[in-house]
PyMOL Python script that loads the backbone (N, CA, C, O; Angstrom):
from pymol import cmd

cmd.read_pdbstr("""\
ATOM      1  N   UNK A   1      30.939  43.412-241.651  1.00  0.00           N
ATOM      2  CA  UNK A   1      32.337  43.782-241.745  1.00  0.00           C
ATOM      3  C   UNK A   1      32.522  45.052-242.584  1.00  0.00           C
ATOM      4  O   UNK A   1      33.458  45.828-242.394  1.00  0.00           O
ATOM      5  N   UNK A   2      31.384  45.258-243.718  1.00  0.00           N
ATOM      6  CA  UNK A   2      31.714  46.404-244.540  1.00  0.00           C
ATOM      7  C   UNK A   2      31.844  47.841-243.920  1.00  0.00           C
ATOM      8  O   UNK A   2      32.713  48.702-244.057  1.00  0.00           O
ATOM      9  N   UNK A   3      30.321  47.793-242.964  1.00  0.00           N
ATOM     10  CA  UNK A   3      30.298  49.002-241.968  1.00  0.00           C
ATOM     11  C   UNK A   3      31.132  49.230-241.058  1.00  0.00           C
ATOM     12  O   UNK A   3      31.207  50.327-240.505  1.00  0.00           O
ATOM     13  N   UNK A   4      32.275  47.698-240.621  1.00  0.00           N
ATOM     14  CA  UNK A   4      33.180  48.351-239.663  1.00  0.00           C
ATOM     15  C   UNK A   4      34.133  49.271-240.489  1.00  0.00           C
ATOM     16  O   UNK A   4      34.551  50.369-240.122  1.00  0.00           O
ATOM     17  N   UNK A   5      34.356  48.756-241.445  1.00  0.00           N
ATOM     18  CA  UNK A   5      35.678  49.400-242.740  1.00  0.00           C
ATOM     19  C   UNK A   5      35.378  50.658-243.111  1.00  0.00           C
ATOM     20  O   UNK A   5      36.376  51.345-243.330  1.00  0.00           O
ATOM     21  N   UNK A   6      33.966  51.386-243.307  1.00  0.00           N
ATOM     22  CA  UNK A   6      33.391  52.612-243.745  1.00  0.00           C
ATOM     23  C   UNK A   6      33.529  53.039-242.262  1.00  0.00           C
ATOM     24  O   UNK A   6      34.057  54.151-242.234  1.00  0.00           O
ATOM     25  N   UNK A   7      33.189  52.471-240.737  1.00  0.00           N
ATOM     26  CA  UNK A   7      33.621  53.761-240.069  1.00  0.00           C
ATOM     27  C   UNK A   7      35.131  53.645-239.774  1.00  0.00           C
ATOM     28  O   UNK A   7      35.708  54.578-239.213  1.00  0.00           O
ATOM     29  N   UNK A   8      35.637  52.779-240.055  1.00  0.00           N
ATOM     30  CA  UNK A   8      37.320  53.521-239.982  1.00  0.00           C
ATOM     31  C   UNK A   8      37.944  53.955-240.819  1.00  0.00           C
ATOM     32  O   UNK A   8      39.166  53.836-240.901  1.00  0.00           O
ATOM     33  N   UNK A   9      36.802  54.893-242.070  1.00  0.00           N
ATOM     34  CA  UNK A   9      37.824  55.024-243.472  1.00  0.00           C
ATOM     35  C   UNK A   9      37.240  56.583-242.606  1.00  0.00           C
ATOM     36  O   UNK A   9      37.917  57.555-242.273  1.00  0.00           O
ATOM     37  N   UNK A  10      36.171  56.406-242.477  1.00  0.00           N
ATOM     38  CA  UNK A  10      35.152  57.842-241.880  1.00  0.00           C
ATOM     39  C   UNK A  10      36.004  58.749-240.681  1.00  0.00           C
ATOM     40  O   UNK A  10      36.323  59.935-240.760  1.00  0.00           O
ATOM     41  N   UNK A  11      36.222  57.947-239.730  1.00  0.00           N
ATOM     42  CA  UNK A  11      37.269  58.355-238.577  1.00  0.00           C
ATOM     43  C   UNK A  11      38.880  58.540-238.876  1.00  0.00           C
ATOM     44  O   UNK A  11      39.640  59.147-238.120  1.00  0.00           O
ATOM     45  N   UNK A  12      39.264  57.911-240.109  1.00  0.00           N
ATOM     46  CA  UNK A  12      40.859  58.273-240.522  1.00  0.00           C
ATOM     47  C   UNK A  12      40.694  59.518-240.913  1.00  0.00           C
ATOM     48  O   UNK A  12      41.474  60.432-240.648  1.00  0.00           O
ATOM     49  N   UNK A  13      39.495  59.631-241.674  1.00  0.00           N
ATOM     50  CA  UNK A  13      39.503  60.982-243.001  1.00  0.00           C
ATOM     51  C   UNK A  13      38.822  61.977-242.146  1.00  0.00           C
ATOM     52  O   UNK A  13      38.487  63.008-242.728  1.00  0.00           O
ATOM     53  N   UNK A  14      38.461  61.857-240.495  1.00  0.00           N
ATOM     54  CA  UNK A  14      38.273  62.887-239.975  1.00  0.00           C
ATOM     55  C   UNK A  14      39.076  63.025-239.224  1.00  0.00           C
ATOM     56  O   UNK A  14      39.137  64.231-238.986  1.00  0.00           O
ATOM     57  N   UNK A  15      40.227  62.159-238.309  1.00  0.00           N
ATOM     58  CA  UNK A  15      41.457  62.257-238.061  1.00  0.00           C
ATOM     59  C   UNK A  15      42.783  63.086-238.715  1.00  0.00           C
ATOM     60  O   UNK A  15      43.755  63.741-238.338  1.00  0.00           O
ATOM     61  N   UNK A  16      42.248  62.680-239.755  1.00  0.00           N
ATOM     62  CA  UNK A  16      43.437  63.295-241.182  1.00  0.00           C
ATOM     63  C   UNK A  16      42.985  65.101-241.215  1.00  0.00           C
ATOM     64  O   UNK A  16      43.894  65.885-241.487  1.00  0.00           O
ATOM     65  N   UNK A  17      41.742  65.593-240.964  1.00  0.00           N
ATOM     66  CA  UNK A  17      41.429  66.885-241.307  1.00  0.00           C
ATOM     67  C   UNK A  17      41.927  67.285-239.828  1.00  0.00           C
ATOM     68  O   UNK A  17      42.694  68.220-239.603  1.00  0.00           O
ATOM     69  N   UNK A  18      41.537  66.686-239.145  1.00  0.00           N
ATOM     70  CA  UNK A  18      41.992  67.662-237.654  1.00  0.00           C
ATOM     71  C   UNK A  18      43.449  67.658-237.821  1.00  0.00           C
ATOM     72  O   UNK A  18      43.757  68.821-238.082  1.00  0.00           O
ATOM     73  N   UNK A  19      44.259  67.086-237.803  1.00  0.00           N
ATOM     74  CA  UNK A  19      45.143  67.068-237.608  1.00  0.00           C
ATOM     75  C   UNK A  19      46.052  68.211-238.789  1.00  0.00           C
ATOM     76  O   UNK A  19      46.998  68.964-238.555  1.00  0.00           O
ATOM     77  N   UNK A  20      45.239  67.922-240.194  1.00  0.00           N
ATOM     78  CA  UNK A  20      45.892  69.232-240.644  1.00  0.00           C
ATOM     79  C   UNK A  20      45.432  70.277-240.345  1.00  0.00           C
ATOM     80  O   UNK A  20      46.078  71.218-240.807  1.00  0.00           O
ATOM     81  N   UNK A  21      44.196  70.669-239.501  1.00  0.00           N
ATOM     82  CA  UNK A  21      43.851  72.048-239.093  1.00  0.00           C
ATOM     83  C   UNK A  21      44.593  72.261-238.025  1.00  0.00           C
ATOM     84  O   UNK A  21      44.720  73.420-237.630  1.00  0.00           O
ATOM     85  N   UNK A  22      45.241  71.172-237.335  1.00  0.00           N
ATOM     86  CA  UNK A  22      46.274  71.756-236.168  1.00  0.00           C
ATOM     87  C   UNK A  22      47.685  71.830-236.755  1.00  0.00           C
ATOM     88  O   UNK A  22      48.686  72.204-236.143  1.00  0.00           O
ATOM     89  N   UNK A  23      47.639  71.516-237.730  1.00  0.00           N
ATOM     90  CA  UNK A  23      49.035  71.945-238.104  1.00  0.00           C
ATOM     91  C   UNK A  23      48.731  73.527-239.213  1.00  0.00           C
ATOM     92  O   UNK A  23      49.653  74.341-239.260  1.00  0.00           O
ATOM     93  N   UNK A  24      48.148  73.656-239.574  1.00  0.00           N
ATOM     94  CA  UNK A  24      48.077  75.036-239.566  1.00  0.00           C
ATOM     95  C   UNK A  24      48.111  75.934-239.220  1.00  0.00           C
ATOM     96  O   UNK A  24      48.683  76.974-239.547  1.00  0.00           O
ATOM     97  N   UNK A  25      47.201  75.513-238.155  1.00  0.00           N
ATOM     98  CA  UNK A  25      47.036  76.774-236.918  1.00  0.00           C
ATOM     99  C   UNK A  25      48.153  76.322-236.132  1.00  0.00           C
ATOM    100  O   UNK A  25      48.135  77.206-235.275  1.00  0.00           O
ATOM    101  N   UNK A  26      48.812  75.808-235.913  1.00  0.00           N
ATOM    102  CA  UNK A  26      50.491  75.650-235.391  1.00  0.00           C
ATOM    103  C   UNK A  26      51.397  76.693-236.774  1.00  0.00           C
ATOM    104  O   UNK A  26      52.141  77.591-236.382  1.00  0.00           O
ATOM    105  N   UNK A  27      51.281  76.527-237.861  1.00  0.00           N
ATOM    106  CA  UNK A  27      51.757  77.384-238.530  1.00  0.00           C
ATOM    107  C   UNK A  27      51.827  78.437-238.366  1.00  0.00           C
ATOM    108  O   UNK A  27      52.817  79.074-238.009  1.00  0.00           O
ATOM    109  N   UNK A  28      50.444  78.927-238.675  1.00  0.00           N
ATOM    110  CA  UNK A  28      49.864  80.310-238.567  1.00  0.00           C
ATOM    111  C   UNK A  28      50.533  81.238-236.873  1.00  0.00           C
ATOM    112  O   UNK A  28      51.073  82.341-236.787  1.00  0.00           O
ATOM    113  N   UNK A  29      50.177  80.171-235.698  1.00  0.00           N
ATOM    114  CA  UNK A  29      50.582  80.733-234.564  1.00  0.00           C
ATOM    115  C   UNK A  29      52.354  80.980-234.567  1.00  0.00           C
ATOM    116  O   UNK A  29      52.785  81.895-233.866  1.00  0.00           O
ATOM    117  N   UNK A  30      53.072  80.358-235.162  1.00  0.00           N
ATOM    118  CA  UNK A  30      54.359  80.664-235.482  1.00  0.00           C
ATOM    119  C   UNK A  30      54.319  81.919-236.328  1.00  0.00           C
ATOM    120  O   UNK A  30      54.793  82.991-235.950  1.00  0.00           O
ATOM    121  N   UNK A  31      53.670  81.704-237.605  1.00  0.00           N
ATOM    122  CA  UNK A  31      53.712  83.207-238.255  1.00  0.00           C
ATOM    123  C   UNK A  31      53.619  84.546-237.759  1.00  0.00           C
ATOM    124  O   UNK A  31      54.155  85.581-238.157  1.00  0.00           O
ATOM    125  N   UNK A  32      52.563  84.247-236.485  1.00  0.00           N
ATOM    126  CA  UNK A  32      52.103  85.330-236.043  1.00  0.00           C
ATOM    127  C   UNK A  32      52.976  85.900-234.907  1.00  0.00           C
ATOM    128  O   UNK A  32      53.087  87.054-234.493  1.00  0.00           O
ATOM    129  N   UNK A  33      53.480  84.909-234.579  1.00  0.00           N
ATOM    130  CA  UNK A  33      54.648  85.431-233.403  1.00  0.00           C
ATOM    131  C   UNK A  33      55.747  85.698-234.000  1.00  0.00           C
ATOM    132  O   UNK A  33      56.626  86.292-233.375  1.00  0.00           O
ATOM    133  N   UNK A  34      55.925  85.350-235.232  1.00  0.00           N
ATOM    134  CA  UNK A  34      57.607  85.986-235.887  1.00  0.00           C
ATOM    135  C   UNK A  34      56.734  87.678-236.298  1.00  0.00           C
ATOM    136  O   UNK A  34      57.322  88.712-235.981  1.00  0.00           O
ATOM    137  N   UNK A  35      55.734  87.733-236.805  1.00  0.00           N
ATOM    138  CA  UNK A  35      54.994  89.022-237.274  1.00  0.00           C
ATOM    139  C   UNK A  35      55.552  90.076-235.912  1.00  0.00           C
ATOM    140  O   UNK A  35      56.383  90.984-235.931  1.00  0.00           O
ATOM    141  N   UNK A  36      54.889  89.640-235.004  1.00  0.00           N
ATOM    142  CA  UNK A  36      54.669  90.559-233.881  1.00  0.00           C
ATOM    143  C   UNK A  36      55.909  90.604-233.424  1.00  0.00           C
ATOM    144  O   UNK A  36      55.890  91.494-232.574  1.00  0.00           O
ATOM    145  N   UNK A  37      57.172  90.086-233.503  1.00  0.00           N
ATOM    146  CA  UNK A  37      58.073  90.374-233.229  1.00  0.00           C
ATOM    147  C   UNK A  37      59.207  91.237-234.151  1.00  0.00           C
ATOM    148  O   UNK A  37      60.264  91.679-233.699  1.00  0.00           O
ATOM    149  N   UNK A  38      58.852  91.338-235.208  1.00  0.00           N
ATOM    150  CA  UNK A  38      59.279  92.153-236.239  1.00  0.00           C
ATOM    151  C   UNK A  38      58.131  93.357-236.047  1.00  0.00           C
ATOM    152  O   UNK A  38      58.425  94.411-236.611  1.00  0.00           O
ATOM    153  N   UNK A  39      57.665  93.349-235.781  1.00  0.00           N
ATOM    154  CA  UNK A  39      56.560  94.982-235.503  1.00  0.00           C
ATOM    155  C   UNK A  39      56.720  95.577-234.215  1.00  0.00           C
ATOM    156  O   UNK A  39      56.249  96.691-233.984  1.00  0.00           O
ATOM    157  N   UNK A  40      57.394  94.874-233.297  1.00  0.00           N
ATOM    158  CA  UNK A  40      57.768  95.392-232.263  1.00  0.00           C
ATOM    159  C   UNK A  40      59.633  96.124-232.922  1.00  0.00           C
ATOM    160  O   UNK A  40      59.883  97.327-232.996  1.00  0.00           O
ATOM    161  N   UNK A  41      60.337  95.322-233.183  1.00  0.00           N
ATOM    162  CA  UNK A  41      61.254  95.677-233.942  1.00  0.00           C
ATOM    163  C   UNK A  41      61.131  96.554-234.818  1.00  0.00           C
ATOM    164  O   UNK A  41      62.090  97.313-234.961  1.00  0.00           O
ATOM    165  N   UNK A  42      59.869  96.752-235.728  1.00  0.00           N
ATOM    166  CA  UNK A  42      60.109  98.365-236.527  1.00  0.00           C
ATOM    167  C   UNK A  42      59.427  99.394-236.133  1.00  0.00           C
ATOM    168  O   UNK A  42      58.988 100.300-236.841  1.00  0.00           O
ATOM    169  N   UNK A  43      59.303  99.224-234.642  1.00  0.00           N
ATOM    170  CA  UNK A  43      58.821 100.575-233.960  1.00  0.00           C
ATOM    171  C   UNK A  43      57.558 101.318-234.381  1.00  0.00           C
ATOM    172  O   UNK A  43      56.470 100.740-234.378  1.00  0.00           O
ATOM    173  N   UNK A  44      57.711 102.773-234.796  1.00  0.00           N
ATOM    174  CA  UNK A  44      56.149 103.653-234.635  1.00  0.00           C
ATOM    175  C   UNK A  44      55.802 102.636-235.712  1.00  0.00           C
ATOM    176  O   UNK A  44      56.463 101.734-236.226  1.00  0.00           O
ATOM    177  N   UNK A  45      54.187 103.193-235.942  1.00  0.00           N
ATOM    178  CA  UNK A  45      53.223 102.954-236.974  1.00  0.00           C
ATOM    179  C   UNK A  45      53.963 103.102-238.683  1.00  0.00           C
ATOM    180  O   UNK A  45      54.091 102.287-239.597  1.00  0.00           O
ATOM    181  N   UNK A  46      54.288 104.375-238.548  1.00  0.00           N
ATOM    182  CA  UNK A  46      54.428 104.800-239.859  1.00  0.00           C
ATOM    183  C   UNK A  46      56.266 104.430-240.739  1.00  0.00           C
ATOM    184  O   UNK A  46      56.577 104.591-241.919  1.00  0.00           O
ATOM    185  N   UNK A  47      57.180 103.879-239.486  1.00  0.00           N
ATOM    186  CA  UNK A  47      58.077 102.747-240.249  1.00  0.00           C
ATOM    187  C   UNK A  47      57.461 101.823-240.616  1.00  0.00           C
ATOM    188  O   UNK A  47      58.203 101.388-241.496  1.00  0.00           O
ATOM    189  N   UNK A  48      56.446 101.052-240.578  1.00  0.00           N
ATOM    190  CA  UNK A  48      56.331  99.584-241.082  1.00  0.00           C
ATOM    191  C   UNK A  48      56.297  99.787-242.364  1.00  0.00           C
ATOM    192  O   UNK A  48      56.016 100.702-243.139  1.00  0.00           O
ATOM    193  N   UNK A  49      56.663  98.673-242.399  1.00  0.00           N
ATOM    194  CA  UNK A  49      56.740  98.409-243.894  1.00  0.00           C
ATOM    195  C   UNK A  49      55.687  98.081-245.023  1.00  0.00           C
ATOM    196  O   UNK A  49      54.612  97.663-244.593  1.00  0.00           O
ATOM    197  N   UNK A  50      55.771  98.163-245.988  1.00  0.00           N
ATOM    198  CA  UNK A  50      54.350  97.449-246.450  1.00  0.00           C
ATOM    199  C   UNK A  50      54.369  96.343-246.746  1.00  0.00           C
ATOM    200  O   UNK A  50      53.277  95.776-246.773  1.00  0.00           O
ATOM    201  N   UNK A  51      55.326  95.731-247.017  1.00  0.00           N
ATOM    202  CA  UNK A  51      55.182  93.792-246.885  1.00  0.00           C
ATOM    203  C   UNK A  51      55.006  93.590-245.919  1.00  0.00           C
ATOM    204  O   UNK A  51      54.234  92.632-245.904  1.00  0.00           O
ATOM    205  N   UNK A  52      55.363  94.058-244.406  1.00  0.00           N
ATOM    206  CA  UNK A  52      55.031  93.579-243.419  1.00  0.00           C
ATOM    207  C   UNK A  52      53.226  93.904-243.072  1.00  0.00           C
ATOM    208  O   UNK A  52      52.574  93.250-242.259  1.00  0.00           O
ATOM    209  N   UNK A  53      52.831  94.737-243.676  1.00  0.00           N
ATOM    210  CA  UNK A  53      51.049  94.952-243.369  1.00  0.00           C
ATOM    211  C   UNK A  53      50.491  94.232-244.522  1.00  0.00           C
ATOM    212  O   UNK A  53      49.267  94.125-244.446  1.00  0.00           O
ATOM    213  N   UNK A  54      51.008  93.718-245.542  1.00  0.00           N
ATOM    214  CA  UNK A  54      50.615  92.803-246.380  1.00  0.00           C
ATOM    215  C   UNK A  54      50.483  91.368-245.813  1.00  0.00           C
ATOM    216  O   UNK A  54      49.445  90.715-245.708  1.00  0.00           O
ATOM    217  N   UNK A  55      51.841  90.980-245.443  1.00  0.00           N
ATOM    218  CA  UNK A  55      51.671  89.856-244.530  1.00  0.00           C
ATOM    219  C   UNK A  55      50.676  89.532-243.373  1.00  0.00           C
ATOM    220  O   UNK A  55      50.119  88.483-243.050  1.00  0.00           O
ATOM    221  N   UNK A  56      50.642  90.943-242.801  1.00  0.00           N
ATOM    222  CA  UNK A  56      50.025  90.956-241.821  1.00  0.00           C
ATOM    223  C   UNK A  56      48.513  90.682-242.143  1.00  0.00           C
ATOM    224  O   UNK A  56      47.764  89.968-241.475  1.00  0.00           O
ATOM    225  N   UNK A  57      48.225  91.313-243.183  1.00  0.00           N
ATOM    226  CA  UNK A  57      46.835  91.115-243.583  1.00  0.00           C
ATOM    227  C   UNK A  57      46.335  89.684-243.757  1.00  0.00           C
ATOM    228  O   UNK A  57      45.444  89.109-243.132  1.00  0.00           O
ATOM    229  N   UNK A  58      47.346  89.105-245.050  1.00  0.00           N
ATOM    230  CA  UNK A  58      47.080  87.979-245.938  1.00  0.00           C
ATOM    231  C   UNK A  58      47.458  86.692-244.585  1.00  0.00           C
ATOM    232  O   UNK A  58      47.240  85.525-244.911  1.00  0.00           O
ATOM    233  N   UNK A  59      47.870  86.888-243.492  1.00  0.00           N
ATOM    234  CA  UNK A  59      47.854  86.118-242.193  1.00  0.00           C
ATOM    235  C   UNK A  59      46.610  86.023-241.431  1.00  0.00           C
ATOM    236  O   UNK A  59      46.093  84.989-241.010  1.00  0.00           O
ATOM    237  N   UNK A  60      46.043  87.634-241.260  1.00  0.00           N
ATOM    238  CA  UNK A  60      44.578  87.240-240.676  1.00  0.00           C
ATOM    239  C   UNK A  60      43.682  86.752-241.582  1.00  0.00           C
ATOM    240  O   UNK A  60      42.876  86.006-241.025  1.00  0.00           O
ATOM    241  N   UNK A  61      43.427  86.917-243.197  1.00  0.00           N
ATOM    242  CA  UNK A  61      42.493  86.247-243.803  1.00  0.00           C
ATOM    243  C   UNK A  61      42.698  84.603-243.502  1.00  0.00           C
ATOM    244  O   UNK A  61      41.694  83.891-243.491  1.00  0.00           O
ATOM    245  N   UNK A  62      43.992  84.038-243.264  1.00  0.00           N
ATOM    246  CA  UNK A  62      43.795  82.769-243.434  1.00  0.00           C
ATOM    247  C   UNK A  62      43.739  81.931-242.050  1.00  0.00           C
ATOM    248  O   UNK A  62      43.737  80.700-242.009  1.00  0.00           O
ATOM    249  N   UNK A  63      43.692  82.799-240.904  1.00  0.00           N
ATOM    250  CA  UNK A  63      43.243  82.578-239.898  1.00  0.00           C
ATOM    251  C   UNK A  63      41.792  82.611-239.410  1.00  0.00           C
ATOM    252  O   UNK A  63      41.293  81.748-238.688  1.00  0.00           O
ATOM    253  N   UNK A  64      41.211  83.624-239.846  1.00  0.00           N
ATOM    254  CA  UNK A  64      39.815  83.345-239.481  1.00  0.00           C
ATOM    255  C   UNK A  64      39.069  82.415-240.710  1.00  0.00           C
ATOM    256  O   UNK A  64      37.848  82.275-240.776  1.00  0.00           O
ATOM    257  N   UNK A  65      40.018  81.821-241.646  1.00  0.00           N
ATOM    258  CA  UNK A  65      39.663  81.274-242.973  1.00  0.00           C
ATOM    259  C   UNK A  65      39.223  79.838-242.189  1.00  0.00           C
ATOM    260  O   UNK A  65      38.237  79.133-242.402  1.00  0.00           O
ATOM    261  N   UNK A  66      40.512  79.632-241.025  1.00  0.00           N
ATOM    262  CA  UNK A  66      40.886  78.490-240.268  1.00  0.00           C
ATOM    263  C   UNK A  66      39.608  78.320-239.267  1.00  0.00           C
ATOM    264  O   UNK A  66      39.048  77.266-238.965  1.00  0.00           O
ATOM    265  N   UNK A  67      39.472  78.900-239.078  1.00  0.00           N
ATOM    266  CA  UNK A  67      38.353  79.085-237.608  1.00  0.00           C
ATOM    267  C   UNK A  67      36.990  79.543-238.555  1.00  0.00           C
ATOM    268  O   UNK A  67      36.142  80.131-237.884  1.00  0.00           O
ATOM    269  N   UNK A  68      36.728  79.409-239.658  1.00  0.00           N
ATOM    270  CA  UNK A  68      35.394  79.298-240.443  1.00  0.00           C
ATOM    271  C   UNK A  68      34.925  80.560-240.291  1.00  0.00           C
ATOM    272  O   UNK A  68      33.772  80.460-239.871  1.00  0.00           O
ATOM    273  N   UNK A  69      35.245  81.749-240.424  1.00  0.00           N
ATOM    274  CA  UNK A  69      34.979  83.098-240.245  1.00  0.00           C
ATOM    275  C   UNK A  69      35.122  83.714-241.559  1.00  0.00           C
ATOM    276  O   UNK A  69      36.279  83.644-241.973  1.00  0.00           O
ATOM    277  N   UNK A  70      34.110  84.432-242.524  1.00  0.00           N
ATOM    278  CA  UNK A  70      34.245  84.361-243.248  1.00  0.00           C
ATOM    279  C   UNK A  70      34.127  86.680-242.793  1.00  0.00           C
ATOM    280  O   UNK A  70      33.186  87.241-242.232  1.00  0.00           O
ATOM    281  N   UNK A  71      35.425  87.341-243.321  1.00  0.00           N
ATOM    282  CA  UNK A  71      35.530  88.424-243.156  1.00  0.00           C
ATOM    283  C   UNK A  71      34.922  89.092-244.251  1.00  0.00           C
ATOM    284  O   UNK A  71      35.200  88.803-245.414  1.00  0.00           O
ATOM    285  N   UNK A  72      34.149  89.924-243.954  1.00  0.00           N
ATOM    286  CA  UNK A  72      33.259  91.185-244.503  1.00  0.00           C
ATOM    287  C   UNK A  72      34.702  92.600-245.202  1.00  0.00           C
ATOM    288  O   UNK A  72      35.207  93.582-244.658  1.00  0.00           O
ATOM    289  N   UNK A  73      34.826  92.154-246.181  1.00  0.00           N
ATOM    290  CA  UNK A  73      35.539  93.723-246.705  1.00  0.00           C
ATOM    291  C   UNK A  73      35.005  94.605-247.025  1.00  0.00           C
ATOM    292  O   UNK A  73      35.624  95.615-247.358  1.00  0.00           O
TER     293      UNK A  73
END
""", "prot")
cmd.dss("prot")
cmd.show_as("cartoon", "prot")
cmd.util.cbc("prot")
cmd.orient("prot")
């Protein structure tokens, strides 16, 4: 009986991680579509803003953070 209880503590607590990696990356994919729609909205290159390329940045670090990609600066 003990081993049935350890694999359903094993399968909750790997249930529990997927599910917050899809709600992240449900986050993130919202972030990224309000991004790109405000960058279409401030036109050339050189209006943007710099919170918006800040954001933009500190959005892809935590996306490929998500997907285990660890970026080279």
């Amino acid at each position: 009986m003990d081993k049935k209880k350890e694999y359903e503590e094993e399968i909750s607590d790997i249930l529990r991680k997927v599910m917050e990696t899809s709600y992240q990356r449900k986050r993130n994919s919202d972030k990224i579509i309000s991004l790109l729609k405000t960058i279409r909205q401030e036109g050339e290159p050189e209006e943007l803003s710099e919170s918006l390329i800040n954001e933009y940045t500190e959005l892809k670090k935590r996306v490929l953070n998500n997907l285990g990609i660890q970026e080279n600066e």
